[in-house]
C-alpha positions as CSV (number, residue, x, y, z in Angstrom):
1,X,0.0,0.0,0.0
2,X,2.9,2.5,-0.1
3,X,3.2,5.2,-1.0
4,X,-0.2,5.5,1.4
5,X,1.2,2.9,4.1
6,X,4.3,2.4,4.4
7,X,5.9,-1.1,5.0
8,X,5.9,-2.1,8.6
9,X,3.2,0.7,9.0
10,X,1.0,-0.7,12.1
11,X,-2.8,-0.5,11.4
12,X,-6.1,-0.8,12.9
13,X,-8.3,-3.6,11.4
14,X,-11.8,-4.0,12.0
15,X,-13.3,-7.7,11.4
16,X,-16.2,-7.7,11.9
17,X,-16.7,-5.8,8.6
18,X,-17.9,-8.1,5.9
19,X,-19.2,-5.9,2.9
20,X,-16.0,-4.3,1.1
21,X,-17.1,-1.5,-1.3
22,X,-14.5,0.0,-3.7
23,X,-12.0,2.0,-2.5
24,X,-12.2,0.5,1.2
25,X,-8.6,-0.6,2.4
26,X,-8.6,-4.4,3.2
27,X,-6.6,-7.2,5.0
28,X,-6.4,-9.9,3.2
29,X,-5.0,-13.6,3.6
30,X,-2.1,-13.6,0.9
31,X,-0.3,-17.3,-0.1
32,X,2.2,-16.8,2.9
33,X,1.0,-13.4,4.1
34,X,-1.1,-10.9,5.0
35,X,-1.9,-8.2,2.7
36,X,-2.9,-4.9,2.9
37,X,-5.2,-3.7,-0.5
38,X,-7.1,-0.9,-1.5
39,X,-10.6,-2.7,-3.7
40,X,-11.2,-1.9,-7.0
41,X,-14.3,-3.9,-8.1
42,X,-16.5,-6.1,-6.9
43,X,-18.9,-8.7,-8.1
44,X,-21.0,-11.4,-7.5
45,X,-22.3,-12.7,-4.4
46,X,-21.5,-15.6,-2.2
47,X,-19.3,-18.8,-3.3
48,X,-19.4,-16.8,-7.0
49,X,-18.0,-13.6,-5.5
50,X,-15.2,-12.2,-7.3
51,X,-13.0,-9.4,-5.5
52,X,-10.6,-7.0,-7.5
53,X,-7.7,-5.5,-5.2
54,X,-4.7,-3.9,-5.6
55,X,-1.8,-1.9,-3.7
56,X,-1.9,2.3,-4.6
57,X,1.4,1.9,-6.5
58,X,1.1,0.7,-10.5
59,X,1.3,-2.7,-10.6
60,X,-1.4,-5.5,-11.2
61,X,-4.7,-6.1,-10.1
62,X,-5.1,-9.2,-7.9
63,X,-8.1,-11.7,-8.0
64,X,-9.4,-13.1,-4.7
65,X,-13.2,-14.2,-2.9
66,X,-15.0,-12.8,-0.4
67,X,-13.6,-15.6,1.8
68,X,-10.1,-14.2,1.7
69,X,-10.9,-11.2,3.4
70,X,-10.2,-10.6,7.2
71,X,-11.4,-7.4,7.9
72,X,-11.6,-3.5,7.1
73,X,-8.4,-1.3,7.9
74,X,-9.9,1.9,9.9
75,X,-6.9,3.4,10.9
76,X,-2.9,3.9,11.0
77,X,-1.7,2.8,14.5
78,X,1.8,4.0,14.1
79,X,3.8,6.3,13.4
80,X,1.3,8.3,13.6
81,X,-2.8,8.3,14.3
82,X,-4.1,8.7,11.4
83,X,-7.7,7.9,9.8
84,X,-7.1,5.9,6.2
85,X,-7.1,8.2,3.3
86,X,-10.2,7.7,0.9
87,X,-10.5,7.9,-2.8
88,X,-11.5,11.6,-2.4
89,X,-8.0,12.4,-0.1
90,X,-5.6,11.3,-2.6
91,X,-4.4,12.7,-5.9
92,X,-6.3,13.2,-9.2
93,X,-4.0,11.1,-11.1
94,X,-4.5,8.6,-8.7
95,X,-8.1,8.6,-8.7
96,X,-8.0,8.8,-12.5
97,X,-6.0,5.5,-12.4
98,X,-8.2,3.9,-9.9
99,X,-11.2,4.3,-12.6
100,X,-9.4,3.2,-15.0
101,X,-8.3,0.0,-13.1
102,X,-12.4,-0.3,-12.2
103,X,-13.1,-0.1,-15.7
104,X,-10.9,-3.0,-16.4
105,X,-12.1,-5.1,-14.1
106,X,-15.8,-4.6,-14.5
107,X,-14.6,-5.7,-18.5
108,X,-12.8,-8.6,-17.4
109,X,-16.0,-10.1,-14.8
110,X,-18.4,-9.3,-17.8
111,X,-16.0,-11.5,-19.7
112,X,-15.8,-14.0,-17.2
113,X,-19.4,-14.2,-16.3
114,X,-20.6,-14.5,-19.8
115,X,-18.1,-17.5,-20.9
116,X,-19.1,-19.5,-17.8
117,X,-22.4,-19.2,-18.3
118,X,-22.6,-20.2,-22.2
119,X,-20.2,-23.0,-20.8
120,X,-17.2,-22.6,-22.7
121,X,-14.9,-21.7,-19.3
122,X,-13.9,-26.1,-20.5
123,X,-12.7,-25.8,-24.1
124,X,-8.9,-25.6,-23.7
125,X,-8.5,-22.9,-26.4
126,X,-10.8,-20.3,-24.4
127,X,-9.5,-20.8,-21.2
128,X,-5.7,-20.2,-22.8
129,X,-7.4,-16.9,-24.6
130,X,-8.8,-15.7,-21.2
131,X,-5.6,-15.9,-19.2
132,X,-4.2,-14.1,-21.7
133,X,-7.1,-11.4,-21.5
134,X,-6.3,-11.5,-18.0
135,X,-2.7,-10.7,-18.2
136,X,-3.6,-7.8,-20.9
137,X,-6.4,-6.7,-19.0
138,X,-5.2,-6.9,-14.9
């Protein structure tokens, strides 16, 4: 999450919070780690949920369910007590970005949703066409 936090910042996590909008700062359960992530898209509900999250330097856009999330980060601990910035506190490029980065995922779980449904998510030539989507598009 750096530039915004940091690493080693120590923050404030709220889990009991189960409904991530975008643009609400997460903790989620990495491979070997936790991870701090800001959301950018969201869809489905349930066991189909699909959650779009990334950190607020350039770099890709992960893929995780709502199952992977611990909790809500509410506040900065140290070095300082500060509340999390929002969407609205940081820059206009950023913010420009971060609709850009929503645009691309909404794109990609249309994408997604529609080849699963017509049933074509088993032909081997589709699925290699979509992870190459996904590398173009996240």
């Amino acid at each position: 999450m750096s530039p915004t936090l940091p690493d080693g910042t120590v923050v404030w996590v709220d889990y009991r919070f189960r409904s991530p909008e975008p643009g609400d700062v997460v903790l989620l359960k990495g491979a070997n780690s936790l991870i701090v992530h800001r959301i950018v898209h969201r869809t489905g509900t349930g066991a189909s949920s699909m959650i779009y999250h990334r950190g607020d330097l350039e770099g890709g856009i992960g893929v995780t369910s709502d199952s992977a999330i611990l909790g809500r980060v509410v506040a900065v601990m140290e070095p300082d007590r500060l509340p999390i910035p929002g969407l609205a506190d940081l820059s206009p490029g950023f913010r420009q970005r971060f609709r850009l980065a929503r645009f691309r995922c909404r794109a990609h779980a249309i994408c997604h949703r529609t080849v699963s449904r017509l049933g074509l998510d088993r032909i081997g030539w589709i699925c290699f066409l979509g992870r190459i989507v996904r590398q173009r598009l996240l």
